[in-house]
Residue frames relative to the residue before (quaternion, step in Angstrom):
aa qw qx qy qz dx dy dz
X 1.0000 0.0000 0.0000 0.0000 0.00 0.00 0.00
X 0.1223 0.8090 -0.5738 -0.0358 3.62 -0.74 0.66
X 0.6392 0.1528 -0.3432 0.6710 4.05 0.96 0.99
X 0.1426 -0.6875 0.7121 0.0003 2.69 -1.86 0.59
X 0.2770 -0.6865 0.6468 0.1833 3.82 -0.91 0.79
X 0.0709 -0.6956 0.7132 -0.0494 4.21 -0.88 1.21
X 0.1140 -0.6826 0.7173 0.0815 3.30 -1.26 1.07
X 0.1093 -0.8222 0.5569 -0.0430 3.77 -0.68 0.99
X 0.5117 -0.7212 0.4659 0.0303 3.25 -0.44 1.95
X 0.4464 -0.5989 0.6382 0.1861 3.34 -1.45 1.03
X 0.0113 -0.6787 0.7161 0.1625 4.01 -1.12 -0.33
X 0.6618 -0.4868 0.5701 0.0002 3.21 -2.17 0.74
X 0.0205 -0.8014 0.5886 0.1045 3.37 -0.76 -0.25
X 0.1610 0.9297 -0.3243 -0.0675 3.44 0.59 0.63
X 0.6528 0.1357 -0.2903 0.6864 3.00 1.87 1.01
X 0.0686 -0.7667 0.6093 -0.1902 3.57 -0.82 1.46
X 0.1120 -0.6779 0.7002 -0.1939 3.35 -1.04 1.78
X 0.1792 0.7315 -0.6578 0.0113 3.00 -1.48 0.48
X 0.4728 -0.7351 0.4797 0.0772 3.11 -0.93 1.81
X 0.5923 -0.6012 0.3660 0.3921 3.73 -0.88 0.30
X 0.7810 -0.3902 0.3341 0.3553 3.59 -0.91 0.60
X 0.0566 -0.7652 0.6230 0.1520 3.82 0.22 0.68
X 0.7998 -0.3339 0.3515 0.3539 3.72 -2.17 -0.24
X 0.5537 0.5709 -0.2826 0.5363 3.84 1.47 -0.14
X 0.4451 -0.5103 0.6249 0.3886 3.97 1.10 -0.65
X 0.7988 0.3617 -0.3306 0.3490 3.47 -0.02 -0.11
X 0.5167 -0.6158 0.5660 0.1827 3.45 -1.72 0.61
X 0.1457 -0.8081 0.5458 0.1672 3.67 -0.58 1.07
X 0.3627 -0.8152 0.4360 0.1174 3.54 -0.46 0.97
X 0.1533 0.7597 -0.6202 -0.1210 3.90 -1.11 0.14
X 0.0001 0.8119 -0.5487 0.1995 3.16 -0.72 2.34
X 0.3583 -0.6478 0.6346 0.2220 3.22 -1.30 0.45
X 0.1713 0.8451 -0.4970 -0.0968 3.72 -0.62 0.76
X 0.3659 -0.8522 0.3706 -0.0506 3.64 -1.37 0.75
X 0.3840 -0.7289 0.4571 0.3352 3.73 0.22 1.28
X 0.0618 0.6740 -0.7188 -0.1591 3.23 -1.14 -0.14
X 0.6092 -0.5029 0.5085 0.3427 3.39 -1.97 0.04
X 0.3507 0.5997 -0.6383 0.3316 4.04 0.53 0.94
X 0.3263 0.8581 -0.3956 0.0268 4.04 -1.15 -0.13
X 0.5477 -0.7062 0.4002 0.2027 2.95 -0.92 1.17
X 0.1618 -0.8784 0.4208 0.1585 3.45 -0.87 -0.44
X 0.4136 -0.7402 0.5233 0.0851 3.51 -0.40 1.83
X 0.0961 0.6425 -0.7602 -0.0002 3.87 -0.58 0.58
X 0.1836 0.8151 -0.5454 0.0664 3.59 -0.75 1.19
X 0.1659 -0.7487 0.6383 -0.0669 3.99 -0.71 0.94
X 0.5138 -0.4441 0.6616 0.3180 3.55 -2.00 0.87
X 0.0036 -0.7281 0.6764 -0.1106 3.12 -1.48 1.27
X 0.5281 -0.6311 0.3997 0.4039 3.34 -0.91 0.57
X 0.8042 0.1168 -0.0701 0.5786 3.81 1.17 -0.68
X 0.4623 -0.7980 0.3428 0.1788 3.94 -0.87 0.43
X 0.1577 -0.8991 0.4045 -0.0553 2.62 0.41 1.62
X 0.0793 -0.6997 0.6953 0.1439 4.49 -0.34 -0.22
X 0.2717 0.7142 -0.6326 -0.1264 3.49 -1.15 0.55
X 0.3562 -0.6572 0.6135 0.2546 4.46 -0.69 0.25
X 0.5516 -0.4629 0.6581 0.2201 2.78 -2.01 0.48
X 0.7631 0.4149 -0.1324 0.4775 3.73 0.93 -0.88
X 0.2493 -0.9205 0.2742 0.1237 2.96 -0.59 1.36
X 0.5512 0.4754 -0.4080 0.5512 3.24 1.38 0.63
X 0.3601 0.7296 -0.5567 0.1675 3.51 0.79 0.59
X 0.2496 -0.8044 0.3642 0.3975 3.81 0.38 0.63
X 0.7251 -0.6157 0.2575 0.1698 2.93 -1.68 -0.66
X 0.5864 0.4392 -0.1377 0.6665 2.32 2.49 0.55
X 0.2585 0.8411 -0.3432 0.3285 3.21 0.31 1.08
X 0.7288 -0.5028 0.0995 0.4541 3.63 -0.98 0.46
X 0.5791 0.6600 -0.2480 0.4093 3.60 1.39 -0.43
X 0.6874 0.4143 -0.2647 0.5346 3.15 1.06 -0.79
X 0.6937 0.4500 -0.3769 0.4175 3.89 1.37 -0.61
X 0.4924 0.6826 -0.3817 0.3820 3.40 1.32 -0.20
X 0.6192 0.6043 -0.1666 0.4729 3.09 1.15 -1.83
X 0.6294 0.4251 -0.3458 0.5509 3.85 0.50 -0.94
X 0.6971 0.3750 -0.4590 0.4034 4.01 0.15 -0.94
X 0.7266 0.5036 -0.3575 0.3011 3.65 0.42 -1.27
X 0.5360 0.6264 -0.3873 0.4128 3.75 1.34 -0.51
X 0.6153 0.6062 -0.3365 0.3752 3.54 1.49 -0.59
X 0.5794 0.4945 -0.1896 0.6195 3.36 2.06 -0.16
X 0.3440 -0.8313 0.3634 0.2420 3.36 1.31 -0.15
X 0.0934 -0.8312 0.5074 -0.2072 3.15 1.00 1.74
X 0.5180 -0.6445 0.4309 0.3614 3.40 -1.24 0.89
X 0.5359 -0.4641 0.4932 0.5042 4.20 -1.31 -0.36
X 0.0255 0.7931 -0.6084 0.0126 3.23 -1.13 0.90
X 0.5097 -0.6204 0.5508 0.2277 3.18 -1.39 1.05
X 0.0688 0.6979 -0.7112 -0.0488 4.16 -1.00 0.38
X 0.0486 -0.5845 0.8083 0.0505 2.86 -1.99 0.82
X 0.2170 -0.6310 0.7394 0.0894 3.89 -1.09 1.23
X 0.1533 0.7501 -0.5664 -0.3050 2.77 -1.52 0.48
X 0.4830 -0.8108 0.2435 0.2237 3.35 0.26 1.13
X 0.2477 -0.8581 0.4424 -0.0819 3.81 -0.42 1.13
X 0.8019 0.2858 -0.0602 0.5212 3.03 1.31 -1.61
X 0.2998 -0.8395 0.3404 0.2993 3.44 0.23 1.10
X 0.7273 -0.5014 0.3859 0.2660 3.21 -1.52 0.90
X 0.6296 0.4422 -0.2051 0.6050 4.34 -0.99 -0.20
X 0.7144 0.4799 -0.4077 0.3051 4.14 -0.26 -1.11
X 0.4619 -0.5688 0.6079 0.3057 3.82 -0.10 -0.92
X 0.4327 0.7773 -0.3474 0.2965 2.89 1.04 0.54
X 0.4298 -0.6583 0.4158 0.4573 3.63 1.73 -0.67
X 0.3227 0.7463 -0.5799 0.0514 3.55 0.29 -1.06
X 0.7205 0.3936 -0.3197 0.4730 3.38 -0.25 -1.93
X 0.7936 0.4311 -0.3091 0.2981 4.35 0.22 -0.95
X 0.5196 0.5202 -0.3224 0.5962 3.34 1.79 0.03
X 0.5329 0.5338 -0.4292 0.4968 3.80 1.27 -0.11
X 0.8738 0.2529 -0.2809 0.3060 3.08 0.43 -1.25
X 0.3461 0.7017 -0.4668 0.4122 3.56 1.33 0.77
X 0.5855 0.5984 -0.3638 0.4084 2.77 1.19 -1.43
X 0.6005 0.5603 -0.4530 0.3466 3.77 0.52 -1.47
X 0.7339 0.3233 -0.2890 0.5229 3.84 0.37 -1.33
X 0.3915 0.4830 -0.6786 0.3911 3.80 0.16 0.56
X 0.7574 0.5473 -0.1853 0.3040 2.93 0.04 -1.70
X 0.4729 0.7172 -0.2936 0.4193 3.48 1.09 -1.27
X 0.6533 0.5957 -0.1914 0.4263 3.01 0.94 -2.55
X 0.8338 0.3088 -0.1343 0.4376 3.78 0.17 -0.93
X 0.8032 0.2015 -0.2118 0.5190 4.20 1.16 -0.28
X 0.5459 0.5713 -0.4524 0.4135 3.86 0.89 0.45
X 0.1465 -0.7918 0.5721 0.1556 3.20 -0.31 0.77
X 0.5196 0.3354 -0.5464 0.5648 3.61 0.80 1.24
X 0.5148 -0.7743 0.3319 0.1590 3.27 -1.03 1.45
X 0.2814 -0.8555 0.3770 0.2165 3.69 0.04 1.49
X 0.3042 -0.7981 0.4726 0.2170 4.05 0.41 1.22
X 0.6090 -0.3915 0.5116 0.4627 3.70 -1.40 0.29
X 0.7496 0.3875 -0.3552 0.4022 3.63 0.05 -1.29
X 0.6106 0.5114 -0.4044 0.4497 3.97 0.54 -0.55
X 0.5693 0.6976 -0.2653 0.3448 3.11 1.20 -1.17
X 0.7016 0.5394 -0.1850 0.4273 3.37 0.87 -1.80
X 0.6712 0.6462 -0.1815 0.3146 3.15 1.07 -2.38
X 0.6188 0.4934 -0.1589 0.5902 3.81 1.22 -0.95
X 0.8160 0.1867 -0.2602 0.4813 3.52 0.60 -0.17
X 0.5003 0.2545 -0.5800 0.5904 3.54 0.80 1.15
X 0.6702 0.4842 -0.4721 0.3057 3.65 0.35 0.10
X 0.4064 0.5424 -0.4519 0.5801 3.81 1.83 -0.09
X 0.8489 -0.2438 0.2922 0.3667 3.16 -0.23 -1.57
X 0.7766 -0.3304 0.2824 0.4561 3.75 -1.30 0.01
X 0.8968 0.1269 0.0654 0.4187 2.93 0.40 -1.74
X 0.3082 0.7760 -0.4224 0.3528 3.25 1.63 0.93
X 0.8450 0.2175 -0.1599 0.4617 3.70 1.52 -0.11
X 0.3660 0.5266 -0.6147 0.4593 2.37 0.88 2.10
X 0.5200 0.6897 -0.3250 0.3852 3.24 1.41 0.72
X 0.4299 0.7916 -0.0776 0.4272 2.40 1.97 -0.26
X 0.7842 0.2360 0.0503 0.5717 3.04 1.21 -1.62
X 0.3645 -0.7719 0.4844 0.1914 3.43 1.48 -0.27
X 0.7843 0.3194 -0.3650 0.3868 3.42 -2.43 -0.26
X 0.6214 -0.3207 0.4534 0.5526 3.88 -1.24 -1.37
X 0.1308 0.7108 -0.6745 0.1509 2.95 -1.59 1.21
X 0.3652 -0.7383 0.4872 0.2903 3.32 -1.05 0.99
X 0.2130 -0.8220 0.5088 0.1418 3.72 -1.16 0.70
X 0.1278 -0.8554 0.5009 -0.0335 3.59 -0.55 1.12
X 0.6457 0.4492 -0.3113 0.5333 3.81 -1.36 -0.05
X 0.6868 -0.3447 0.2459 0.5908 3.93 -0.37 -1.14
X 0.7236 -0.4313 0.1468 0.5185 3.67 1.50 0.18
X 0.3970 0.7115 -0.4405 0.3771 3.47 1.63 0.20
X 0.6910 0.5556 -0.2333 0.3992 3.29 0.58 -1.36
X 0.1060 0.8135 -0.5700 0.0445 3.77 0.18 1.00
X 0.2650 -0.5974 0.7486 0.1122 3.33 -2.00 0.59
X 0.2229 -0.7297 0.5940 0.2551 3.58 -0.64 0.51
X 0.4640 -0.6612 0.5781 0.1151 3.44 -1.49 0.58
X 0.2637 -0.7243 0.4712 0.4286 3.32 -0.48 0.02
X 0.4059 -0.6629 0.4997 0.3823 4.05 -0.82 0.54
X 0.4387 -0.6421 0.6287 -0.0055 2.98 -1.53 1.78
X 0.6702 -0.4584 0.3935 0.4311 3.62 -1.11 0.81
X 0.7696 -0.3666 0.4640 0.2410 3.24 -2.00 1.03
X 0.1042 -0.7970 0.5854 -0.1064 2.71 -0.97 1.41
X 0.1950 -0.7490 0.6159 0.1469 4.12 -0.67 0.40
X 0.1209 -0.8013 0.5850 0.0334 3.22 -1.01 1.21
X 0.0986 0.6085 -0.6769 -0.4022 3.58 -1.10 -1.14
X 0.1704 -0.6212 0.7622 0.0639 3.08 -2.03 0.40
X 0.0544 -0.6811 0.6524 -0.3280 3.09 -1.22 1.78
X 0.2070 -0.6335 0.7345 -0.1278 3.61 -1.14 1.96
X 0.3967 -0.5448 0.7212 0.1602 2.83 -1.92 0.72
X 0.8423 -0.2885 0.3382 0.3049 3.28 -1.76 0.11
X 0.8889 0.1908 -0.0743 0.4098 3.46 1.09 -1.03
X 0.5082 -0.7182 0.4086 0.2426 3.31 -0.37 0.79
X 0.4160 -0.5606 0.6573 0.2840 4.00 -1.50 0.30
X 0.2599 -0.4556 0.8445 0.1078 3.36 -1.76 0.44
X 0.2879 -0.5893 0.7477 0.1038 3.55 -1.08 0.55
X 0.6866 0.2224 -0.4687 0.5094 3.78 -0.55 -0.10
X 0.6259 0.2818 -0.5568 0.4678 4.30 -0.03 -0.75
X 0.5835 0.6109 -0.4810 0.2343 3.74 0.03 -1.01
X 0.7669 0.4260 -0.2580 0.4047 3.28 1.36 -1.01
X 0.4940 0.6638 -0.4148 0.3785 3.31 1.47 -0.58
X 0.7755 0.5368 -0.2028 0.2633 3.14 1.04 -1.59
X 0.3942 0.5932 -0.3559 0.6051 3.43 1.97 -0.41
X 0.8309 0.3066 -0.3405 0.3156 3.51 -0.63 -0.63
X 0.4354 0.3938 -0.5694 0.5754 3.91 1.47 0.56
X 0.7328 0.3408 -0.4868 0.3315 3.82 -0.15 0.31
X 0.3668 -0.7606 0.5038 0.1823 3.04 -1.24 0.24
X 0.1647 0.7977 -0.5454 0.1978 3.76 -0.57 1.44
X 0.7488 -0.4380 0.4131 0.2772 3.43 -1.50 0.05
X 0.2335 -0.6806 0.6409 0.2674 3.64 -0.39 0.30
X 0.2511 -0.7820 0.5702 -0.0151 3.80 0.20 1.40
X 0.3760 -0.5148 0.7682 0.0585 3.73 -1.45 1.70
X 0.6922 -0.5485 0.3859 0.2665 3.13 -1.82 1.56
X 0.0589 0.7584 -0.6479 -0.0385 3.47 -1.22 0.62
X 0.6198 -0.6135 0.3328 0.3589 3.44 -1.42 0.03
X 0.4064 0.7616 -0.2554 0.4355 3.47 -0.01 0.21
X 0.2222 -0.6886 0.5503 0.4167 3.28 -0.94 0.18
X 0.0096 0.7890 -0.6031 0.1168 3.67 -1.63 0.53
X 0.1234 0.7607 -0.6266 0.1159 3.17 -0.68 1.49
X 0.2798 -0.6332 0.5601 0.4551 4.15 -0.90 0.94
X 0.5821 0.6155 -0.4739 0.2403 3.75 0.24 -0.76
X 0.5135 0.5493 -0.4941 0.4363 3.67 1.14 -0.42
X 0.3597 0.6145 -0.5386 0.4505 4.11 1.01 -0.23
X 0.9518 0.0728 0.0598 0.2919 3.49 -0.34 -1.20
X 0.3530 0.7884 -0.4045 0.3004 3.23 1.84 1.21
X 0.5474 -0.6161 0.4003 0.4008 3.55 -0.82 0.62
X 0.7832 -0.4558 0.2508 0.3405 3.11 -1.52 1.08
X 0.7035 0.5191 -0.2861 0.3922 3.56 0.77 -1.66
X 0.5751 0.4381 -0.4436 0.5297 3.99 1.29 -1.07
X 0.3483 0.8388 -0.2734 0.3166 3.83 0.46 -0.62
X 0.8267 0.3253 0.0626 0.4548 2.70 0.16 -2.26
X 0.5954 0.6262 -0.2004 0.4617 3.11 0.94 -1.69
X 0.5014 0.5325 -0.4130 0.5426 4.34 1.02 -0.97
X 0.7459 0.4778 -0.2179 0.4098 3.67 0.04 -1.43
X 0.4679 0.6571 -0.3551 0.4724 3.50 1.44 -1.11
X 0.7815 0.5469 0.0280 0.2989 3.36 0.52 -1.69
X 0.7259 0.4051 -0.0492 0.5537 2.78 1.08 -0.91
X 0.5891 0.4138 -0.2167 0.6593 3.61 1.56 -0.19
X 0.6870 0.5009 -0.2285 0.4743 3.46 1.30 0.34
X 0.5935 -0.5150 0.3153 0.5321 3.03 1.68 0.21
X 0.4939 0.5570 -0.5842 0.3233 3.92 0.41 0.04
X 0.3861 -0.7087 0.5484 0.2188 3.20 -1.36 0.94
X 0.7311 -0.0602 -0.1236 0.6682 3.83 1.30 0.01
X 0.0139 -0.8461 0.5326 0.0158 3.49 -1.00 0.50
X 0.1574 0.7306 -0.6423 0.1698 4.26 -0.03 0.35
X 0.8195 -0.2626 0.4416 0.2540 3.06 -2.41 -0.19
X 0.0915 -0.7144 0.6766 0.1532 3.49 -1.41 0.58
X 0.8033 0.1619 -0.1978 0.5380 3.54 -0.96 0.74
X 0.7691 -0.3147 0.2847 0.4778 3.23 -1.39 -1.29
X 0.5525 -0.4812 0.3895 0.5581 3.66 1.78 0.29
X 0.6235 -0.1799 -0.7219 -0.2406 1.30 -2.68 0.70
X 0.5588 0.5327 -0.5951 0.2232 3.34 0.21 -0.16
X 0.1574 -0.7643 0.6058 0.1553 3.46 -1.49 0.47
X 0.3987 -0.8153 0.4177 0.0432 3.47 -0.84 0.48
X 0.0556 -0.8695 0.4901 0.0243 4.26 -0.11 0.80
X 0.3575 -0.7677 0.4831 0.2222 3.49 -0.48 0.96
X 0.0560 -0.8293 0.5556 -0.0205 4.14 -0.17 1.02
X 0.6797 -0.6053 0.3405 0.2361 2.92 -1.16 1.49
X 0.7641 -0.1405 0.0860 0.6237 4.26 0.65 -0.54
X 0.7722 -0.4039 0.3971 0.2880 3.79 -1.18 -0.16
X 0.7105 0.3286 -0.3952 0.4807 3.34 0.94 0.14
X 0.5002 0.4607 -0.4763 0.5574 3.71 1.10 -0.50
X 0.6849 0.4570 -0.4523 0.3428 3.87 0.03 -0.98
X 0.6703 0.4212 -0.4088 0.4540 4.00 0.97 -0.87
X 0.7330 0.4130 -0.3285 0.4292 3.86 0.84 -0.66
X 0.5378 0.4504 -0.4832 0.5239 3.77 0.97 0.26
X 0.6037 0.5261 -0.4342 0.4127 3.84 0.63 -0.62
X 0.4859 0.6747 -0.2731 0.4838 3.51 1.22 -1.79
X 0.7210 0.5958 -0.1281 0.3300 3.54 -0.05 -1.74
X 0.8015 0.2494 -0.1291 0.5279 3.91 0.71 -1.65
X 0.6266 0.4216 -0.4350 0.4903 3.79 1.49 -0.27
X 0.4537 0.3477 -0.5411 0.6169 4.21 0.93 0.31
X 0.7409 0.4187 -0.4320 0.2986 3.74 -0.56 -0.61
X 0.5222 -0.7269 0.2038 0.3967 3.47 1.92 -0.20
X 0.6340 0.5874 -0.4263 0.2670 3.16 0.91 0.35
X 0.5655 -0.6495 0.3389 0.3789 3.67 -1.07 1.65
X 0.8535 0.2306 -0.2361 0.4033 3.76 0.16 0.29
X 0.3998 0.7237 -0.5260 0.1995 3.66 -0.76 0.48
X 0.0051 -0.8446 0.4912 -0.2129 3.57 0.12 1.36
X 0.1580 -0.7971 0.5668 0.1358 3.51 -0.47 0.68
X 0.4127 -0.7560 0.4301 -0.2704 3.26 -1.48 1.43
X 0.2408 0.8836 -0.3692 -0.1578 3.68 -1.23 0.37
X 0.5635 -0.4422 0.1863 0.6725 3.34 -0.29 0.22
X 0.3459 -0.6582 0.6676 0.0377 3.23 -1.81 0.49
X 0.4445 -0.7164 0.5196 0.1384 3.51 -0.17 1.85
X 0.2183 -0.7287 0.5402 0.3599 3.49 -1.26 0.19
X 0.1652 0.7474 -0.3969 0.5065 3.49 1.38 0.83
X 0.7312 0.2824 -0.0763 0.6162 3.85 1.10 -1.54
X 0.7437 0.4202 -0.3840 0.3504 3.30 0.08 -0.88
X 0.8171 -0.0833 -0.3129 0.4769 3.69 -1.68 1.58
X 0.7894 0.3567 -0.3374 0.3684 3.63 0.23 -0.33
X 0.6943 0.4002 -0.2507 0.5431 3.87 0.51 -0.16
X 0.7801 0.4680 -0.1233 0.3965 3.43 1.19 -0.99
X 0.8318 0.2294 0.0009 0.5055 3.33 1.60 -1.11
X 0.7604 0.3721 -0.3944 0.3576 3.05 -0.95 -0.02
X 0.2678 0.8435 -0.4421 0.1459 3.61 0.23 1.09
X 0.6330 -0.6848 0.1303 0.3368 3.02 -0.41 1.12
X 0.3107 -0.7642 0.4494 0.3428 4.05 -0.03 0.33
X 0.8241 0.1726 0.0529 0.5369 3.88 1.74 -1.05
């Protein structure tokens, strides 16, 4: 085999704490997170040199692919060619870029001919990011510490969603700045959906809840640090005619969705063959 085709799942948050700033600068978190059926795509092949190109032209030039790519070389990974093409939009809470750089050690899994261990596997995705290894494990999982520290869940029956961004995107670091001028509880897991970041989301992620929720969603809030926001819908056709519904009402995003078993997610779903 020398290419491989990776689809790489978006995730939810359908419950989001955030503890005060500890002695490290950082913000320990207590989340619940969730595959869904949104996804990019890795097209990746043995190449004489390593090349990354996107469908999207502000994808920069630093990014989770290229930090992946540097750890795995420490294993002495072959040169690979990427093409992203990029689905889940960038700014939302959505994960994308950390479901890429899984993607990279999917792939790895199936064209290194040094063997790419679970533990190497893990060790590279707390070294990308927080919440880059829960991509790992997929379906519903709780996320602790800064969001490494996972508990799987077992996966509850199919679920239909929609997901839907406003015009303007989240920075995650201001998002945090902008949380720690309020003042709130560091909140123990509950049922429900629940996100603090809905404190200091932009108007459009806001709006877009109400959007949702006047559409028949039976609960609807923020994923991640925003903007995208998310509405739980009763079966697949309300979820395609609410999606239908907010992209006439104009807004540039609104896609309907489902959970994503961890049963489905990289093994049943990805890694198909490109040749």
């Amino acid at each position: 085999m020398n290419s491989v085709r990776i689809e790489c799942p978006a995730k939810i948050n359908t419950f989001l704490a955030v503890g005060p700033v500890d002695a490290r600068g950082y913000h320990p978190i207590r989340t619940v997170f969730q595959t869904i059926t949104l996804f990019d795509t890795l097209e990746v092949e043995l190449a004489d040199k390593t090349s990354i190109t996107c469908n999207w032209s502000d994808f920069p030039a630093e990014n989770t692919l290229t930090k992946m790519l540097r750890l795995a070389r420490e294993i002495h990974c072959p040169e690979l060619k990427i093409h992203l093409t990029k689905r889940i939009p960038a700014q939302s809470g959505l994960g994308g870029g950390s479901s890429d750089a899984v993607g990279v050690l999917k792939a790895l899994e199936r064209l290194s001919p040094v063997p790419l261990t679970p533990e190497h596997q893990m060790d590279f995705a707390r070294a990308v990011g927080a919440d880059v290894p829960f991509f790992l494990l997929g379906g519903t999982a709780k996320g602790e510490g800064y969001g490494e520290k996972l508990t799987p869940l077992p996966d509850g029956p199919t679920r239909w969603l929609v997901v839907a961004r406003p015009d303007e995107g989240v920075d995650t670091a201001k998002a945090y700045k902008r949380l720690d001028e309020t003042e709130r509880p560091f909140k123990e897991f509950e049922d429900g959906l629940y996100n603090d970041f809905e404190r200091v989301a932009p108007c459009g992620s806001l709006e877009l809840i109400d959007r949702l929720r006047v559409h028949g969603a039976s609960e609807a809030g923020l994923t991640g640090s925003g903007s995208a926001v998310f509405g739980w819908m009763p079966d697949q056709g309300s979820a395609d005619k609410v999606a239908d519904k907010l992209k006439r009402e104009g807004w540039p995003y609104a896609e309907a969705a489902r959970t994503l078993a961890r049963s489905e997610i990289w093994q049943d779903r990805g890694l198909a063959n490109l040749k």
